[in-house]
N, CA, C and O atoms as CSV, one atom per row, in Angstrom:
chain,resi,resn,atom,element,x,y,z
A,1,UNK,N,N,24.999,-8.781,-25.153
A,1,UNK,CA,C,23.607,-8.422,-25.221
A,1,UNK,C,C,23.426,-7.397,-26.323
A,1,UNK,O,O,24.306,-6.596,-26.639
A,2,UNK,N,N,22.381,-7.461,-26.818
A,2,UNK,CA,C,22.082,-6.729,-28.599
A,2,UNK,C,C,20.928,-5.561,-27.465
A,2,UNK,O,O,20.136,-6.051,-26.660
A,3,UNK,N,N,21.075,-4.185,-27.643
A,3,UNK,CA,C,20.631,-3.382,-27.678
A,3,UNK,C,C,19.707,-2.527,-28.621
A,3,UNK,O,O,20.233,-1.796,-29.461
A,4,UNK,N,N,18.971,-2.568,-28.555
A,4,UNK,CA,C,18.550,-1.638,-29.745
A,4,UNK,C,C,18.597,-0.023,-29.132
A,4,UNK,O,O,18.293,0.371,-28.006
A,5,UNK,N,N,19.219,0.937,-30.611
A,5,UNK,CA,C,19.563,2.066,-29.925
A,5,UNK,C,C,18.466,2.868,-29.758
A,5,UNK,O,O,17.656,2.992,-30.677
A,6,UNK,N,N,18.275,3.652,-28.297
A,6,UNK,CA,C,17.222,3.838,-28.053
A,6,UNK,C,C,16.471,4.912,-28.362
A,6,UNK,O,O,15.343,5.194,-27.957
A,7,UNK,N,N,17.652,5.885,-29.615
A,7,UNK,CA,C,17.167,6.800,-30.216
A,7,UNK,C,C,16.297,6.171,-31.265
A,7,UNK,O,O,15.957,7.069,-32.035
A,8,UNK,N,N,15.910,5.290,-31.545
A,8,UNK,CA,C,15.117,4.210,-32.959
A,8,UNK,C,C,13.970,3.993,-31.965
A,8,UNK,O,O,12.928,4.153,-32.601
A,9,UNK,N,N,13.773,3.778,-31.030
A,9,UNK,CA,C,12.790,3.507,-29.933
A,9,UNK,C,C,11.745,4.508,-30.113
A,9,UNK,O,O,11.969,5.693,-29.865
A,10,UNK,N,N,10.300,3.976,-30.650
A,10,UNK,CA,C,9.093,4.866,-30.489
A,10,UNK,C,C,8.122,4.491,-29.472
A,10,UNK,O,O,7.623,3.367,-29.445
A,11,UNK,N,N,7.796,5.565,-28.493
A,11,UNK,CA,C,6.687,4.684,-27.580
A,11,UNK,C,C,5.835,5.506,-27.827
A,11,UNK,O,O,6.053,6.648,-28.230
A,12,UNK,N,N,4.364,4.827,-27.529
A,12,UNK,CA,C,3.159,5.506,-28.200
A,12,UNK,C,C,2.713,6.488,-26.750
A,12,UNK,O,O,1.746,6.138,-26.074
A,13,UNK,N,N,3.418,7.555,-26.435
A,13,UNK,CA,C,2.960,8.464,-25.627
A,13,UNK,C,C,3.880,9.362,-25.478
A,13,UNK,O,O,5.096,9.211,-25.593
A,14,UNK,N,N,3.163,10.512,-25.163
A,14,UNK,CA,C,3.582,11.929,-24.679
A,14,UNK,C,C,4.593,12.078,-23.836
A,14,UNK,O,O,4.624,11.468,-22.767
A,15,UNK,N,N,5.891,13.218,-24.366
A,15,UNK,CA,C,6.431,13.436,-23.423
A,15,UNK,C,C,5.444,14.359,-22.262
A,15,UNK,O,O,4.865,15.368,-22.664
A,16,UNK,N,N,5.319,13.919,-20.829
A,16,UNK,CA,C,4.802,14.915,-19.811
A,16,UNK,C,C,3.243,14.407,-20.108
A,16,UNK,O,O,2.341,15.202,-19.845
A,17,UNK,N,N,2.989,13.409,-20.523
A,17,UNK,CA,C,1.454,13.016,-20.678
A,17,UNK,C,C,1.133,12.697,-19.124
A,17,UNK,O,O,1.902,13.032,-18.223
A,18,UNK,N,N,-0.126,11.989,-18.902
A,18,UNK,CA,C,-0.767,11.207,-17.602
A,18,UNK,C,C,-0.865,10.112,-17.889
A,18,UNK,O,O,-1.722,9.791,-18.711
A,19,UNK,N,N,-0.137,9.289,-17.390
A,19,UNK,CA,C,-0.342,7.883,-18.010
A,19,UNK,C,C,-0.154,7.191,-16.398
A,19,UNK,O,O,0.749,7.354,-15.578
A,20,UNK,N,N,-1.599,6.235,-16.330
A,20,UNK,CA,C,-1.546,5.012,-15.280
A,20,UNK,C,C,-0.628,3.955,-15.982
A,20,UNK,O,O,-0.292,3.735,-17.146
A,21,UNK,N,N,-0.297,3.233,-14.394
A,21,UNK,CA,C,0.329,1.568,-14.913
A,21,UNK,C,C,0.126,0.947,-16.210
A,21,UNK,O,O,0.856,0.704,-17.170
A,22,UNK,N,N,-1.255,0.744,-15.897
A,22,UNK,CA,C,-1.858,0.061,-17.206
A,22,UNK,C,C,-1.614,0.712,-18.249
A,22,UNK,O,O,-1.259,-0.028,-19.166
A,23,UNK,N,N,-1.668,2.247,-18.623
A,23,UNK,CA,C,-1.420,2.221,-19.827
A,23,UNK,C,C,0.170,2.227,-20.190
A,23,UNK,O,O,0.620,1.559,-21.121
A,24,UNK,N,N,0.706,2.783,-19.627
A,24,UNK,CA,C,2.217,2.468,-19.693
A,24,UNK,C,C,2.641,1.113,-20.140
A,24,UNK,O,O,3.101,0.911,-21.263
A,25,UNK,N,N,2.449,0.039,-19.092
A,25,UNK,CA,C,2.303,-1.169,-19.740
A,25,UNK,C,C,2.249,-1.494,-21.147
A,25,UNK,O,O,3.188,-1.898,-21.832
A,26,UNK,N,N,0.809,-1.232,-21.588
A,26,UNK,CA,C,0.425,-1.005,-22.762
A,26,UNK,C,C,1.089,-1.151,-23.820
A,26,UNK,O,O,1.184,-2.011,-24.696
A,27,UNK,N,N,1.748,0.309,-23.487
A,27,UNK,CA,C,2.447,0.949,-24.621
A,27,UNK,C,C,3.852,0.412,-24.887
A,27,UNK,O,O,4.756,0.853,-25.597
A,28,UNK,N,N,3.782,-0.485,-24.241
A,28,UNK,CA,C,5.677,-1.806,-24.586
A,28,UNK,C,C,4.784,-2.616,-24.350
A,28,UNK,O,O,5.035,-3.096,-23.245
A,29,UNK,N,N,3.583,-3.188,-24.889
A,29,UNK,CA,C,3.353,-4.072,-25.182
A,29,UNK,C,C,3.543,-5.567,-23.605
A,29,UNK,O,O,3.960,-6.724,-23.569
A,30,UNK,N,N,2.947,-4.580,-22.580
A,30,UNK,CA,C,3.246,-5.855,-21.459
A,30,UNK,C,C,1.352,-5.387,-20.848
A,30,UNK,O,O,0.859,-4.275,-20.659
A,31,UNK,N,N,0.708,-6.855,-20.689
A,31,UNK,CA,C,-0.283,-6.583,-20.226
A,31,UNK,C,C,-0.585,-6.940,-18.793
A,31,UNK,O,O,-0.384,-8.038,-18.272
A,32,UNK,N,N,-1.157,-5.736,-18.157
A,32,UNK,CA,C,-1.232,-5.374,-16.335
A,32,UNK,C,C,-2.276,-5.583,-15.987
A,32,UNK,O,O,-3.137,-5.030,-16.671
A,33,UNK,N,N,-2.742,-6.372,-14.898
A,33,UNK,CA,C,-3.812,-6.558,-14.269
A,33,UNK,C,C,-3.379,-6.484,-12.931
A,33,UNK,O,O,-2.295,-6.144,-12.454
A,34,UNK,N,N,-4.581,-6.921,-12.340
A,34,UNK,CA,C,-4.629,-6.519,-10.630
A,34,UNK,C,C,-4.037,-8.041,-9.830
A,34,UNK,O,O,-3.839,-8.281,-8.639
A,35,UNK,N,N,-3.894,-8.770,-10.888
A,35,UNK,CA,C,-3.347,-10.285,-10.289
A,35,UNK,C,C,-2.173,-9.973,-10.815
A,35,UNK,O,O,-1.630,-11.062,-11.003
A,36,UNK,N,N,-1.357,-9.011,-11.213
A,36,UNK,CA,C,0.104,-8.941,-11.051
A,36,UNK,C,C,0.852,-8.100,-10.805
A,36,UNK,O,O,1.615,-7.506,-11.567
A,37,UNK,N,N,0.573,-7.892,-8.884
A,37,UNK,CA,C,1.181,-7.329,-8.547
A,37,UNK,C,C,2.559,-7.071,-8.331
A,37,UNK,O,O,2.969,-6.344,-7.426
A,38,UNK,N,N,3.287,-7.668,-9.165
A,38,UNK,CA,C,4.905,-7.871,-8.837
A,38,UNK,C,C,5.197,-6.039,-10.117
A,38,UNK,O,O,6.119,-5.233,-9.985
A,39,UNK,N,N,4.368,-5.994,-10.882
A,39,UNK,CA,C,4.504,-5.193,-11.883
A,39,UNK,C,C,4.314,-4.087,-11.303
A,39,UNK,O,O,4.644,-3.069,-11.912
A,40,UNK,N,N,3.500,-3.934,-9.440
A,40,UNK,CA,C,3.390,-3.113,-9.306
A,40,UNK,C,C,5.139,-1.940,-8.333
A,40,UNK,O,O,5.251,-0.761,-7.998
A,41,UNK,N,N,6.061,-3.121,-8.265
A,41,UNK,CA,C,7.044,-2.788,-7.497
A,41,UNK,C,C,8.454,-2.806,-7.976
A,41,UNK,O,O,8.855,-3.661,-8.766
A,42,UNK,N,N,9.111,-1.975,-7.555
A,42,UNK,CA,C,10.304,-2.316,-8.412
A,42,UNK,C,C,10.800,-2.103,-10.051
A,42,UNK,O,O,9.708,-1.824,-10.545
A,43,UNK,N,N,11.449,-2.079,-10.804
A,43,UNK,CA,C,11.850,-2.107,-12.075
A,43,UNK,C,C,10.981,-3.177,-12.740
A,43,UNK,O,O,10.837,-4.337,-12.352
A,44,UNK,N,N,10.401,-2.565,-13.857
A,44,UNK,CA,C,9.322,-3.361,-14.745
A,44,UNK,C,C,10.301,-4.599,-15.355
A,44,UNK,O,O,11.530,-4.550,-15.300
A,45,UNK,N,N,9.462,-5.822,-16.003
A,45,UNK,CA,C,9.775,-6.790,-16.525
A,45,UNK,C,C,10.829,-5.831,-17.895
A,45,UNK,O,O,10.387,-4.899,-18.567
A,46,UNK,N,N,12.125,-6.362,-17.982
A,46,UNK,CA,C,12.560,-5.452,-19.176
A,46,UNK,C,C,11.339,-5.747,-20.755
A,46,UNK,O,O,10.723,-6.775,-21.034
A,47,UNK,N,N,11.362,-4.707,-21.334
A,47,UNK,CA,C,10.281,-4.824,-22.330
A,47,UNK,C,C,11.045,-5.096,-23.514
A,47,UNK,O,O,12.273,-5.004,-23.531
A,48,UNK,N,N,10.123,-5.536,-24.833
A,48,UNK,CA,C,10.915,-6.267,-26.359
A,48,UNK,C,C,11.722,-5.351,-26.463
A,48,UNK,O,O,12.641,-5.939,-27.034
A,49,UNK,N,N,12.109,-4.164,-26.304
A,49,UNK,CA,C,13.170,-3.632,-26.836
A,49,UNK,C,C,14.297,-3.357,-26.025
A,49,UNK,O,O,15.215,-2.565,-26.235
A,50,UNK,N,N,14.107,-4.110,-25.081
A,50,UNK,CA,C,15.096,-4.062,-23.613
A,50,UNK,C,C,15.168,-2.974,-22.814
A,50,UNK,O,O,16.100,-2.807,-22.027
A,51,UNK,N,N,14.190,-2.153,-22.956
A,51,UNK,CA,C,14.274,-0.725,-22.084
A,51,UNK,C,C,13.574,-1.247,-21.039
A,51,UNK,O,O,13.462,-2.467,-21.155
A,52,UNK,N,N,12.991,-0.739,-19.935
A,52,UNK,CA,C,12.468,-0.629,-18.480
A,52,UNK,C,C,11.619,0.472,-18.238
A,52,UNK,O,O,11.802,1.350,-19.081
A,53,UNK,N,N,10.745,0.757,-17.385
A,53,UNK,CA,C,10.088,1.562,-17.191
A,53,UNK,C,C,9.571,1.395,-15.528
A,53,UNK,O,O,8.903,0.549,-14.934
A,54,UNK,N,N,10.243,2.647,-15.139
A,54,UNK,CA,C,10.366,3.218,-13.584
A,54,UNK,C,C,9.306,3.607,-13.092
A,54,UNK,O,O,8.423,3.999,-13.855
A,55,UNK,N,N,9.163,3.608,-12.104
A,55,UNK,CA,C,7.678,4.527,-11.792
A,55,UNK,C,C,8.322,4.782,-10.157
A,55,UNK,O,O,8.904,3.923,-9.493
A,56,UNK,N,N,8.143,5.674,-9.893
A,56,UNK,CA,C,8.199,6.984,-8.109
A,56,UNK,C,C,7.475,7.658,-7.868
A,56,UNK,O,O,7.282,8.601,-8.634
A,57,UNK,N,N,6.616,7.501,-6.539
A,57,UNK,CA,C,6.452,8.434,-6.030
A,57,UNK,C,C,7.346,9.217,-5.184
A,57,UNK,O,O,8.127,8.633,-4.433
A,58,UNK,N,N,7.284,10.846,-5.256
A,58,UNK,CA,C,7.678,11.451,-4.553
A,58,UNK,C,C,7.620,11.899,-3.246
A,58,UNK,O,O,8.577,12.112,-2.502
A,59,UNK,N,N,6.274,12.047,-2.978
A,59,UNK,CA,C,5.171,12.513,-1.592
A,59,UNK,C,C,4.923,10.874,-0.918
A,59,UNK,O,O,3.733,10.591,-0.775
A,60,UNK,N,N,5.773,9.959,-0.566
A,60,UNK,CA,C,5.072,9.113,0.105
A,60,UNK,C,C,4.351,9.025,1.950
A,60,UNK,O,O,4.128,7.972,2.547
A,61,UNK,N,N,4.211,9.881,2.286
A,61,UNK,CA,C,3.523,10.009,3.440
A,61,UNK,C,C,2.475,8.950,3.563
A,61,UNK,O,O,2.449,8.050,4.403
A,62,UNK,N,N,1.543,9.203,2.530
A,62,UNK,CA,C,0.144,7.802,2.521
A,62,UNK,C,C,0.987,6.352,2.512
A,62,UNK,O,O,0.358,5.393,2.959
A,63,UNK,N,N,2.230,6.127,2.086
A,63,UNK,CA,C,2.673,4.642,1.892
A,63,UNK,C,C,2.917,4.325,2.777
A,63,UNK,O,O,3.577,4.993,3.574
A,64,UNK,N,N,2.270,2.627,3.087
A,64,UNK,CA,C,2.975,1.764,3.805
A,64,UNK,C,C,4.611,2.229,4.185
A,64,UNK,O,O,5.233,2.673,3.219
A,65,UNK,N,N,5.201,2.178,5.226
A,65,UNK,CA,C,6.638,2.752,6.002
A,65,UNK,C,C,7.601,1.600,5.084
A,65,UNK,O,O,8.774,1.913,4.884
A,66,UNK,N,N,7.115,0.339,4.562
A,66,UNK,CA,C,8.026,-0.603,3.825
A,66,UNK,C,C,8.436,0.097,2.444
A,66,UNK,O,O,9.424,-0.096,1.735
A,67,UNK,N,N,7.407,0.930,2.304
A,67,UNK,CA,C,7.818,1.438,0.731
A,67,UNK,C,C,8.293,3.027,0.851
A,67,UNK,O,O,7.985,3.643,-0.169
A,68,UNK,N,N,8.730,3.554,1.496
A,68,UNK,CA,C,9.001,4.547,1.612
A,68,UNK,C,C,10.693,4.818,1.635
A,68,UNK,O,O,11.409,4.986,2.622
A,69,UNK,N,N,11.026,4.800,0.353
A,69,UNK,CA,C,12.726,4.570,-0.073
A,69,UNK,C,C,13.010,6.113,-0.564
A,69,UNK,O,O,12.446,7.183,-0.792
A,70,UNK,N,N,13.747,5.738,-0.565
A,70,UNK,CA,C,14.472,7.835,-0.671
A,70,UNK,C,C,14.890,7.803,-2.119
A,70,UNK,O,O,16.015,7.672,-2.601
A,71,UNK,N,N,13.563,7.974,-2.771
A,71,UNK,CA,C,14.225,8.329,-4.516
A,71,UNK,C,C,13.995,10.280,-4.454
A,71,UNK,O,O,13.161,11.032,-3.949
A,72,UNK,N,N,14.978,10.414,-5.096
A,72,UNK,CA,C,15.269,12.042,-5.029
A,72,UNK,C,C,15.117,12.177,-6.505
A,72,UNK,O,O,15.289,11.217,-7.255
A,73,UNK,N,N,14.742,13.572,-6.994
A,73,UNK,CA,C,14.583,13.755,-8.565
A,73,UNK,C,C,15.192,15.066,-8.738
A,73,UNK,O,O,14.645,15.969,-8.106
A,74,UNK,N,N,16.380,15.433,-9.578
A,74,UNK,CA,C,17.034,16.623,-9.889
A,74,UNK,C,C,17.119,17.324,-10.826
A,74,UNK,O,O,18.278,17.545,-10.473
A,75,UNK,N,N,17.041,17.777,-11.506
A,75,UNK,CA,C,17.705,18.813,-12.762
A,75,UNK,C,C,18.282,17.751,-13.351
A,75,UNK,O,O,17.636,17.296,-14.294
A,76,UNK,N,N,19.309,17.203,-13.090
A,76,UNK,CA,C,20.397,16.483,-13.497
A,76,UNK,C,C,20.671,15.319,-13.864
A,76,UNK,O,O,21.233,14.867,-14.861
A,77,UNK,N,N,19.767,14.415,-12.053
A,77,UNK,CA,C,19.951,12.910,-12.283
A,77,UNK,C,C,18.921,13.040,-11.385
A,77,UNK,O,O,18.459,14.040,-10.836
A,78,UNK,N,N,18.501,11.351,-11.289
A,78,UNK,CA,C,17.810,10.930,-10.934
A,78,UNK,C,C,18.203,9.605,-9.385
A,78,UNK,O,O,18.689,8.495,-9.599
A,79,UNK,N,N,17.877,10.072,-8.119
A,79,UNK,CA,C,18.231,8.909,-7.380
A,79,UNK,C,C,16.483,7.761,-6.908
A,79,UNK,O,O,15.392,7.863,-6.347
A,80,UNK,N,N,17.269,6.879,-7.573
A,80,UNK,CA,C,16.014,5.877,-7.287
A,80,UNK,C,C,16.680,4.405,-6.801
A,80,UNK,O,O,17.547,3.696,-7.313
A,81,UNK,N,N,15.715,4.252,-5.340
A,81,UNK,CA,C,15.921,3.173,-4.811
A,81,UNK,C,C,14.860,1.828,-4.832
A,81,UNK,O,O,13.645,2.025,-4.785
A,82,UNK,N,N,15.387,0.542,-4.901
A,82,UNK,CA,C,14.160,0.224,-5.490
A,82,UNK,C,C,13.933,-0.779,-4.122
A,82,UNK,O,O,14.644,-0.575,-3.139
A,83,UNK,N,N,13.017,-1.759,-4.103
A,83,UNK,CA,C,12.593,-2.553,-3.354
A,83,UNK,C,C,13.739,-3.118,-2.630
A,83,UNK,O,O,14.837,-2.637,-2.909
A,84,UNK,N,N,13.675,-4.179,-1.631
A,84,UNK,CA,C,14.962,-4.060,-0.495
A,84,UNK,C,C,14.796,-5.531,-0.976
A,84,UNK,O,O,13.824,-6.074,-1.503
A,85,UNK,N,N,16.328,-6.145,-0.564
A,85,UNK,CA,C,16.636,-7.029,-1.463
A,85,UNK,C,C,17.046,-7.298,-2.810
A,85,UNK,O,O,17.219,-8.408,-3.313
A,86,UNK,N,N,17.182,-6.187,-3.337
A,86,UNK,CA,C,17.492,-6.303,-4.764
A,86,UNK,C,C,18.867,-5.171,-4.529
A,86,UNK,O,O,19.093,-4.096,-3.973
A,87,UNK,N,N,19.592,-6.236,-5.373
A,87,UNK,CA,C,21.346,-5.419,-5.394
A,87,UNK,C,C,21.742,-5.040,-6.736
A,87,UNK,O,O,21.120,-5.564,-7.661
A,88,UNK,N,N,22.587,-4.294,-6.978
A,88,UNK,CA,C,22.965,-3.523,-7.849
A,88,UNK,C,C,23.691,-4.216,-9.067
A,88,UNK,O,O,23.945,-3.753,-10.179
A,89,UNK,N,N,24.014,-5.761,-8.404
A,89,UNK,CA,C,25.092,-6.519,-9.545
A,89,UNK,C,C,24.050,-7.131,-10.148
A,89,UNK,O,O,24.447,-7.887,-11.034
A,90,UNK,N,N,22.448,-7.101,-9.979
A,90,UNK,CA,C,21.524,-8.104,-10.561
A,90,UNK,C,C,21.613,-7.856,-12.082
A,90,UNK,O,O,22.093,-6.773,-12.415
A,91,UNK,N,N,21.252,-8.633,-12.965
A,91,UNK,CA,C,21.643,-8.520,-14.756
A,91,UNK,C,C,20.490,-7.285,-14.496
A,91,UNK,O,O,21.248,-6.347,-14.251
A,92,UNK,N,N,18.937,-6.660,-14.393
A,92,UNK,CA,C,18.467,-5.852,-14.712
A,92,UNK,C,C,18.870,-4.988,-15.143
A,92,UNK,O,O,18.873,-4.466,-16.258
A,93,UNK,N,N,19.625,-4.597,-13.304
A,93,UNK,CA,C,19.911,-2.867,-12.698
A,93,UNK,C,C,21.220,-2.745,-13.664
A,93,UNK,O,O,21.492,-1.624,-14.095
A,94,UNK,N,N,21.937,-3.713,-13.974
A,94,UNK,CA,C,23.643,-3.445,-14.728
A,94,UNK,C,C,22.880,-2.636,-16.036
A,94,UNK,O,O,23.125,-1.491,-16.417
A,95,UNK,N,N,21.828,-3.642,-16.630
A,95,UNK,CA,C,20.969,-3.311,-17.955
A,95,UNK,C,C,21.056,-1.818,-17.878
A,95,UNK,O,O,21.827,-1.293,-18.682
A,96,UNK,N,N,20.145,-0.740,-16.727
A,96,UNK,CA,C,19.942,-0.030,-16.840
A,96,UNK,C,C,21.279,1.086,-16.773
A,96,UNK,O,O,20.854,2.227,-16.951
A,97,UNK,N,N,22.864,1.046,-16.552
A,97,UNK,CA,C,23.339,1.620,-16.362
A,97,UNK,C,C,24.186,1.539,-17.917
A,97,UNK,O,O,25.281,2.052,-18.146
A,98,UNK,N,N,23.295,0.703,-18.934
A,98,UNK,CA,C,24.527,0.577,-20.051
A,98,UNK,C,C,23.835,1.764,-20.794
A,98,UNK,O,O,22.624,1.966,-20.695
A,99,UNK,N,N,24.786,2.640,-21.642
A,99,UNK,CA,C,24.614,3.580,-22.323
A,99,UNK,C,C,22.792,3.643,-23.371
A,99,UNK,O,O,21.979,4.549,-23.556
A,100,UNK,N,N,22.845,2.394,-23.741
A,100,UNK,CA,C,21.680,2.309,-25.170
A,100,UNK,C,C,20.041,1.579,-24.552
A,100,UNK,O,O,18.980,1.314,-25.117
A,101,UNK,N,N,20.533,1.457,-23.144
A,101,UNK,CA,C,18.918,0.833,-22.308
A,101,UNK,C,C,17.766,2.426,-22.442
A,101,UNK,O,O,17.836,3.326,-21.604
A,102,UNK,N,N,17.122,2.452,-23.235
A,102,UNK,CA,C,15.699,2.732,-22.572
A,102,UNK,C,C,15.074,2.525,-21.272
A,102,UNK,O,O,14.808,1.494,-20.654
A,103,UNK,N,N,14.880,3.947,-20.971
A,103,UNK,CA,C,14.246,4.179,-19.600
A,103,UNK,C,C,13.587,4.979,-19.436
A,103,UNK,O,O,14.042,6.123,-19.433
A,104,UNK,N,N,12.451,4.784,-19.261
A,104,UNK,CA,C,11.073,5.602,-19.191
A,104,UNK,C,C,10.457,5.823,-17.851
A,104,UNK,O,O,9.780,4.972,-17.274
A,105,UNK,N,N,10.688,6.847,-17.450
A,105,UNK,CA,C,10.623,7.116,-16.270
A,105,UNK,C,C,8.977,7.805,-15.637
A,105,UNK,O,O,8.785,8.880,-16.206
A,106,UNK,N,N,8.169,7.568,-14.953
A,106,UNK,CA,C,6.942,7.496,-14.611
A,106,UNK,C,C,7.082,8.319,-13.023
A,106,UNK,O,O,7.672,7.659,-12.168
A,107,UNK,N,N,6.631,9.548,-12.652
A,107,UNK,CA,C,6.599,10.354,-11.736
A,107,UNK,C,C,5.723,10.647,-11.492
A,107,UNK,O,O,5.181,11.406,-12.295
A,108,UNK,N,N,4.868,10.225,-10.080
A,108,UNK,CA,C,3.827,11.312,-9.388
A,108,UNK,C,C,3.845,11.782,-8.230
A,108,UNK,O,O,3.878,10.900,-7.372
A,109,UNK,N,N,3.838,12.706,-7.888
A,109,UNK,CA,C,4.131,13.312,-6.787
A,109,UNK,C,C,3.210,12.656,-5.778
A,109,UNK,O,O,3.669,12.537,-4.642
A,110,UNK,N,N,2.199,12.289,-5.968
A,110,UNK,CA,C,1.354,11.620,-4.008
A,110,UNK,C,C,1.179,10.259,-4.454
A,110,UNK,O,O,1.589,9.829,-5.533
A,111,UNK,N,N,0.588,9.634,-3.628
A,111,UNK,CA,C,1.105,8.343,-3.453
A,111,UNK,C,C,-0.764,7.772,-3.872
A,111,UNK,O,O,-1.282,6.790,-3.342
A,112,UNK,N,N,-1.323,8.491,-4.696
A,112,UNK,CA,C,-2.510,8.058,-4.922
A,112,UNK,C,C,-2.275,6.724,-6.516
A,112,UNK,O,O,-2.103,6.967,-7.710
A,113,UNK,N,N,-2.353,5.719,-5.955
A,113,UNK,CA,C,-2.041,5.274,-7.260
A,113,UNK,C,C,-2.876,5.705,-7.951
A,113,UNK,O,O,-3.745,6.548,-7.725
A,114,UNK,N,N,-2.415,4.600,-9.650
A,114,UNK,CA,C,-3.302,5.265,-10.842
A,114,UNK,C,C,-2.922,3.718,-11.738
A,114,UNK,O,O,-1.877,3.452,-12.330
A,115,UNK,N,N,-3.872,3.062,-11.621
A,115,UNK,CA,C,-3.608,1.693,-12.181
A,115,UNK,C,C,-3.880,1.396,-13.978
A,115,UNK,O,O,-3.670,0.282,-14.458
């Protein structure tokens, strides 16, 4: 698999900006609507430059009890669990553990989406 290195990688937004789904999307060039909800769960479609883009809430109290997975956020690393049924040997998740994957990581603390 051809990587592009992801220090060459420009995305058109702010580190620490506010960015909904949609614009995130956007900005790798993947377009989000309300008829595709699969975009709303789990690890994004990998984007043209093979990176991914995460999204967690932290505060899930308001979520449905199905979505309420224990992603932890540290100083250090990051623990994120994703939808049930999905295993760790899938080609994505391997994607995301190789050194040169882009990963753009999307954090809000309450569970108010932001589409």
């Amino acid at each position: 698999m051809n990587h592009r290195n992801s220090s060459l990688v420009h995305l058109p937004l702010k580190l620490f900006g506010r960015y909904g789904r949609k614009a995130a999307f956007a900005a790798v060039g993947i377009q989000s609507d309300q008829q595709q909800q699969h975009l709303n769960v789990g690890l994004s479609p990998q984007c043209r430059d093979h990176g991914y883009l995460i999204f967690i809430t932290l505060n899930k109290e308001e979520l449905d009890p199905a979505h309420d997975y224990a992603d932890e956020i540290f100083s250090d690393r990051l623990i994120w669990i994703t939808r049930r049924g999905v295993t760790e040997d899938q080609q994505h998740y391997v994607n995301l553990r190789l050194p040169d994957t882009r990963v753009s990581l999307f954090v809000q603390s309450s569970s108010v989406l932001q589409r």
